[in-house]
C-alpha positions in Angstrom: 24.8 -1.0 -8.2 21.9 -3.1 -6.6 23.6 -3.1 -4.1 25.1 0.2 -2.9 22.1 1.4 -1.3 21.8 -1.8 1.6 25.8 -1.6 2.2 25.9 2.5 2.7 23.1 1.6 4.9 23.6 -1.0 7.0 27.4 0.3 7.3 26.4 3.4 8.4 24.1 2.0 11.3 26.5 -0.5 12.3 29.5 2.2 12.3 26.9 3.8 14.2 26.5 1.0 16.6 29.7 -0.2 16.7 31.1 3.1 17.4 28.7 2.8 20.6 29.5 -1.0 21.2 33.3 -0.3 21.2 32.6 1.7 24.3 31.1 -1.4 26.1 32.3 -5.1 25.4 32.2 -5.4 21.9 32.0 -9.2 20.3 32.8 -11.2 18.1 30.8 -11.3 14.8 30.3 -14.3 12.5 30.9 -14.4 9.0 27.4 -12.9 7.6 25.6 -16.0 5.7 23.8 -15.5 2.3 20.0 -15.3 2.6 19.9 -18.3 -0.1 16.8 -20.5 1.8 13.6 -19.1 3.0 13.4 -19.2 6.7 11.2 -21.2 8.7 10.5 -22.3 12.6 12.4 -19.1 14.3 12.4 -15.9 12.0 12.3 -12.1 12.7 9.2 -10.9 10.4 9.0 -8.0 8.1 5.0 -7.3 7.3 3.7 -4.4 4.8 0.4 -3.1 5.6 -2.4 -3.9 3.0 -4.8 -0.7 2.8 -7.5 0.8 0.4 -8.2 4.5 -0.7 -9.5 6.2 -3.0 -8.1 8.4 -6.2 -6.9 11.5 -5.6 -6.8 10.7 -1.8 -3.9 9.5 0.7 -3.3 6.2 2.5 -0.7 5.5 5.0 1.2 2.2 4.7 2.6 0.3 7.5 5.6 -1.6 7.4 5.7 -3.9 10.1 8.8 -6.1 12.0 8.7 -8.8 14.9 12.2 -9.9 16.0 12.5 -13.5 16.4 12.2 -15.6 19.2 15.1 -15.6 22.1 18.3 -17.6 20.4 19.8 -17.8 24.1 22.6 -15.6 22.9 22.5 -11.8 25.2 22.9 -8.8 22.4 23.0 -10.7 19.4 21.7 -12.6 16.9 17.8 -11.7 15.0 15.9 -11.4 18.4 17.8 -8.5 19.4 18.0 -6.3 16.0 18.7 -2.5 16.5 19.0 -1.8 12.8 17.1 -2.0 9.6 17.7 -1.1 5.9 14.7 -2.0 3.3 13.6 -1.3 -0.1 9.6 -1.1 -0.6 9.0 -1.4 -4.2 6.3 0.9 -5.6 5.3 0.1 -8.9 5.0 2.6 -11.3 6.2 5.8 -10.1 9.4 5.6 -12.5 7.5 5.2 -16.0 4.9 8.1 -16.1 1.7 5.6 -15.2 2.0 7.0 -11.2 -0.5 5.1 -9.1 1.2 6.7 -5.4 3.5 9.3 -4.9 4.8 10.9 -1.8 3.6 15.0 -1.4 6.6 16.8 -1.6 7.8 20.8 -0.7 11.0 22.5 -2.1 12.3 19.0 -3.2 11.4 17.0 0.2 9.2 14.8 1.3 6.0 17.3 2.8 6.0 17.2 6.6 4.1 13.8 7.7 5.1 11.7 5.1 7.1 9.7 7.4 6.2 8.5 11.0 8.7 6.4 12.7 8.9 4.7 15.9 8.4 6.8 19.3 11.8 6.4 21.4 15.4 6.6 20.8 15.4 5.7 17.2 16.3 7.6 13.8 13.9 6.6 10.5 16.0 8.1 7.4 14.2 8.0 3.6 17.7 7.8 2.0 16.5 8.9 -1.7 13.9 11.4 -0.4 15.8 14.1 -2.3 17.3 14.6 -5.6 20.7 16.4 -3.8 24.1 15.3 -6.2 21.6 12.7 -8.4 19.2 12.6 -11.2 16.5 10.3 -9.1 15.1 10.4 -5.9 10.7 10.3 -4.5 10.9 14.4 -5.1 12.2 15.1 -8.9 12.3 18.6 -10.2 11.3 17.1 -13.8 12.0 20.3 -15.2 15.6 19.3 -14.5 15.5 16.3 -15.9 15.2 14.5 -12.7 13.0 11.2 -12.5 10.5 9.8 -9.7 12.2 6.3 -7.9 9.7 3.6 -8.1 10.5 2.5 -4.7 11.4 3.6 -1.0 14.6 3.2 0.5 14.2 3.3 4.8 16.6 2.5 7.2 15.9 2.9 10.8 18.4 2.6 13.9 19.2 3.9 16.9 20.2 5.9 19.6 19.7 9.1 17.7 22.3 10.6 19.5 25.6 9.5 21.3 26.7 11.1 24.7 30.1 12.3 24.1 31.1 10.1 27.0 30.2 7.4 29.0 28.7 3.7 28.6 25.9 4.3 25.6 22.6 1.9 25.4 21.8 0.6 22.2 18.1 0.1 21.7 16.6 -2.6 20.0 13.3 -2.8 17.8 10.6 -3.4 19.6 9.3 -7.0 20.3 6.4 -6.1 17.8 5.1 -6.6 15.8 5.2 -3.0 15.7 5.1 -0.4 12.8 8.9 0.5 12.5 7.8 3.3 9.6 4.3 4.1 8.3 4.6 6.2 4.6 1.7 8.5 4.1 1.4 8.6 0.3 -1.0 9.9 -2.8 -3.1 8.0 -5.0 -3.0 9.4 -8.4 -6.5 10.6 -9.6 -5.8 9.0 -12.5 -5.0 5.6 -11.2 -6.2 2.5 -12.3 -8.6 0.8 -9.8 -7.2 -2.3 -8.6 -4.5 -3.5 -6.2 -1.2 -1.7 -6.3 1.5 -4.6 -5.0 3.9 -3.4 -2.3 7.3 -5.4 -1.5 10.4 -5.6 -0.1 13.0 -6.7 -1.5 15.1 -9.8 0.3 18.2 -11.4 -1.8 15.2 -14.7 -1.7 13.6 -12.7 -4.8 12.6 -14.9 -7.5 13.2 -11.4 -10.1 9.9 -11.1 -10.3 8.6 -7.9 -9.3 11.8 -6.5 -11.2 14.1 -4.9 -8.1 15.2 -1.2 -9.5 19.0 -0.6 -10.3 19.6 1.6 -6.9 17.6 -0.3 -4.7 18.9 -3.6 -1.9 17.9 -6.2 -0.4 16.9 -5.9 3.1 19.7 -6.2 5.6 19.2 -6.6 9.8 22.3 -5.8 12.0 21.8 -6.5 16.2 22.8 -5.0 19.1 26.6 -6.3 18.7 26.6 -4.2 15.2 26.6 -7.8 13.6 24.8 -8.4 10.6 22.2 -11.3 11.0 19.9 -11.3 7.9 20.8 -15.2 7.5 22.8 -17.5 9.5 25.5 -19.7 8.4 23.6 -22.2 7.0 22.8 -19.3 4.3 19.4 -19.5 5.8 17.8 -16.0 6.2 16.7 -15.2 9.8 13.7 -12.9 8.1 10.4 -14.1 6.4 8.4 -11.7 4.6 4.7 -10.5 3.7 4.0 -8.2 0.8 1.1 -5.5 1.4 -1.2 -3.5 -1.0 -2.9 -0.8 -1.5 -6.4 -1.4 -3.6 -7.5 1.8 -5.3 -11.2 2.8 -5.4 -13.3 5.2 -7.3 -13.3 8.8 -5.9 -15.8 11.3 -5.7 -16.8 12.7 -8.9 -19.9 14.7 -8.1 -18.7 18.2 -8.4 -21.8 18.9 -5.6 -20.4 18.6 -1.8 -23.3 17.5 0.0 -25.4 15.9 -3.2 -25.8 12.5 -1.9 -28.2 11.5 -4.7 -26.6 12.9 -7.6 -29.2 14.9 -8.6 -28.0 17.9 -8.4 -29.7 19.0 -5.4 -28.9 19.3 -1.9 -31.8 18.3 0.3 -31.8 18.7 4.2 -32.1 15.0 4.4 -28.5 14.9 3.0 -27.3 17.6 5.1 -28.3 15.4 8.3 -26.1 12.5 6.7 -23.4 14.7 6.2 -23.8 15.8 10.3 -24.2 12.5 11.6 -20.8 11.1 9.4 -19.0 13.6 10.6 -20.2 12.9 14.5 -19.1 9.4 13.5 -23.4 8.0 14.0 -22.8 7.1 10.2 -20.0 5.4 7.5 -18.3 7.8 5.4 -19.4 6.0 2.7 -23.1 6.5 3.4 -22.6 9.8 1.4 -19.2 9.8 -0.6 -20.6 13.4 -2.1 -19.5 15.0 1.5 -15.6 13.3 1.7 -12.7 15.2 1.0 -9.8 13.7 -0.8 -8.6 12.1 2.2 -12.2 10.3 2.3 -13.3 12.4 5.5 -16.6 14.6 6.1 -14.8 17.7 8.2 -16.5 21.1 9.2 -15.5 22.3 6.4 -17.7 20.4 3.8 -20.4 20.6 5.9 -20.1 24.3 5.3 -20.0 23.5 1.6 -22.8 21.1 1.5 -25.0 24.0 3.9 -23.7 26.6 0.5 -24.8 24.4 -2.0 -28.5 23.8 0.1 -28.6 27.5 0.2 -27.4 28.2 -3.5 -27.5 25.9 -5.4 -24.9 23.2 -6.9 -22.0 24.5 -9.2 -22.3 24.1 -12.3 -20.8 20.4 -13.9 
């Protein structure tokens, strides 16, 4: 089952493709190699961002790709990839100890969870929802359904085919370029520390674990050929894990108490002003952030309130 999610993938993008390739001169693909030895000199590069935040707040995470240098073959071959099908490993999210989550509504991912490319290209979360399973990034728990501990993206394009006529696929973008950025939630529980992020290639050593429903990643080109390794069995992709390090949030109940002392002096109301005109760091007074870590209009207001009346109560 490891693999069902990279083959409904990457045959669905390349149907896609081919459907538009069989319009034009379609060509020959090789027999696809297995990804056995890690690739080295000319590579296509997959990169996850490595960010920091802080609990209870949201970070978004970057997930980069480069296609490789030109193989001297037009349309085909890991310099010209239209189509990409990864698994980003999450740790955690599947056994109750959730570091990051996705905000969800009505059993979706909440609107800007997911930022794709600009252009003519589609960005599907493939187990977003929990629709004819028991797992997917929104679970209704009280149905028994249980959060994945990793994200399954694939991303092609054209996003739509003329019903007649020559069609242009489009490829990545030269890069390296974010092909998907996932706006998630640290936990306010989480452990502080670095939560590891990875995607999974069939060069995995088993260690992190890869879940039962999610794949190794899989490129196909313009020619709806799959070139994640060549025939050597050499993949044609190397590969960069990312983070996200959790920090401490704000636990002073007192927006605009930069002291902790359960007081809020003009002083501190001129920090808060001066963050949120950008003349200071956010962390200059972490009493005035959000949970998204910014200083908006809106806890200045609260900060002014608690000058004027007083702190709530602890």
């Amino acid at each position: 089952m490891i693999q069902w999610f990279a083959v409904a993938a990457m045959v669905g993008a390349c149907a896609w493709l081919a459907a538009a390739v069989s319009t034009a001169s379609a060509q020959t693909c090789a027999a696809p190699g297995n990804a056995n030895t890690v690739c080295s000199g000319n590579c296509a590069a997959v990169s996850v961002g490595s960010v920091s935040g802080s609990q209870g707040g949201t970070v978004q995470i970057p997930v980069m790709f480069t296609q490789g240098p030109d193989d001297g073959q037009a349309g085909q071959g890991y310099d010209n990839v239209a189509a990409i099908a990864f698994t980003l490993g999450v740790p955690g999210t599947a056994d109750g100890n959730t570091p990051l989550s996705f905000d969800c509504t009505s059993g979706d991912l909440a609107s800007g969870s997911v930022t794709g490319l600009n252009g003519d290209f589609n960005v599907v979360i493939e187990n977003a929802q929990c629709t004819g399973r028991s797992r997917c990034l929104c679970p209704d728990t009280s149905a028994g359904q249980t959060q994945d501990n990793f994200v399954n993206v694939v991303v092609y394009g054209p996003k739509n085919l003329p019903e007649q006529g020559p069609v242009q696929i489009p490829e990545l973008p030269a890069g390296p370029t974010a092909i998907v950025t996932l706006t998630m939630r640290i936990a306010q529980t989480a452990a502080t520390g670095d939560v590891p992020l990875h995607v999974f290639s069939a060069l995995d050593n088993g260690s992190p674990a890869k879940p039962q429903f999610a794949a190794n990643l899989s490129i196909g080109d313009q020619a709806a050929c799959d070139v994640t390794a060549n025939t050597q069995n050499r993949s044609n992709v190397t590969f960069t894990d990312g983070k996200v390090t959790v920090m401490t949030g704000n636990t002073n109940p007192c927006v605009g108490d930069c002291n902790s002392n359960h007081t809020v002096a003009i002083n501190e109301l001129v920090v808060g002003v001066n963050i949120a005109l950008g003349l200071a760091q956010p962390s200059t007074c972490v009493a005035f952030q959000d949970q998204n870590q910014m200083v908006t209009i809106s806890q200045l207001v609260k900060g002014v309130n608690n000058a004027l009346n007083g702190c709530p109560a602890a």
